[in-house]
C-alpha positions in Angstrom: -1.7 -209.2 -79.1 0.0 -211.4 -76.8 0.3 -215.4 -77.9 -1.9 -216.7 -75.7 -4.9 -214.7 -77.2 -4.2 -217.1 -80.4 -5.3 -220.5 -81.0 -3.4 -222.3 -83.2 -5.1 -224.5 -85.9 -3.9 -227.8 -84.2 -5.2 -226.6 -80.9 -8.4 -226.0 -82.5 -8.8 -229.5 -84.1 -8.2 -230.7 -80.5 -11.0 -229.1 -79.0 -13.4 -229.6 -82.1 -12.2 -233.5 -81.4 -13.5 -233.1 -77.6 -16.9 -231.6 -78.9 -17.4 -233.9 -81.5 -15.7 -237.3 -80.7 -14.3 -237.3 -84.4 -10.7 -238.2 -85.0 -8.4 -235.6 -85.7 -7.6 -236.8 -89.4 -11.6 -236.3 -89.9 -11.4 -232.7 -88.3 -8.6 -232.0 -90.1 -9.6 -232.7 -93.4 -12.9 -231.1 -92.9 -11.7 -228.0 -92.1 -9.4 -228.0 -95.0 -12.4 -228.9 -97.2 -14.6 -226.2 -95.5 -12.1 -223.5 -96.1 -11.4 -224.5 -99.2 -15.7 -224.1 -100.5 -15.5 -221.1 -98.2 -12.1 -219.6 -100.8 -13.7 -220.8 -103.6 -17.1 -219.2 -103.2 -15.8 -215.7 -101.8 -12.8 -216.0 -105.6 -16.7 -216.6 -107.7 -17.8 -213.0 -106.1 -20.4 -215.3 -103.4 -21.3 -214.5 -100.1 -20.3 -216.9 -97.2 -22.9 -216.9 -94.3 -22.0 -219.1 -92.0 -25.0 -218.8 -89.0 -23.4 -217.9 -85.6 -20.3 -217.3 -86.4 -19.8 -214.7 -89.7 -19.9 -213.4 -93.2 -17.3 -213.8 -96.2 -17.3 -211.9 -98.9 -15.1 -209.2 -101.2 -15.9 -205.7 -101.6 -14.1 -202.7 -103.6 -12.1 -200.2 -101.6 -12.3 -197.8 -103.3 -8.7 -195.3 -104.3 -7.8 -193.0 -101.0 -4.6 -191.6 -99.8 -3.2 -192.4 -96.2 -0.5 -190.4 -94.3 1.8 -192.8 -92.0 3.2 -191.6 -89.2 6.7 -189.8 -88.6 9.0 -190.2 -90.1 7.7 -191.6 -92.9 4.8 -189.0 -93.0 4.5 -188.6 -97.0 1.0 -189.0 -98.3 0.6 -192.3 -99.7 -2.1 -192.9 -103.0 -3.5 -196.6 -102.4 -5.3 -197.8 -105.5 -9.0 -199.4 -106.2 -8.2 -203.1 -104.7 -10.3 -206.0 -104.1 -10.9 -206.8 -100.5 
């Protein structure tokens, strides 16, 4: 992807601060906050719903092996993991 398809988390306090009219310290903090309940949750085996925008949770993926391309094209076993 090129850079300008990324927001950064700065240039999204700054337009959260247009929409809302809160200071950026707020914004800031309230993110942080958010993400943090939103880590915490997902870590106790919760699912996030957050309406309009997406789901958070963890799931087992289950043990498969993948091939990578050439040259490095030996099968590779990836255990169970937590995703």
């Amino acid at each position: 992807m090129k850079k300008e398809n990324y927001v950064t988390t700065n240039q999204l306090i700054t337009l959260a601060k247009k929409h809302s009219g809160l200071s950026k310290e707020v914004l800031t903090d309230s993110l942080h906050a958010l993400l943090a309940a939103v880590s915490e949750s997902v870590d106790a085996g919760k699912t996030v719903t957050i309406e309009s925008f997406g789901r958070f949770d963890t799931r087992l993926e289950k043990e498969h092996t993948v091939t990578p391309p050439p040259p490095h094209n030996q099968p590779v076993t990836i255990p169970d993991r937590k995703v």
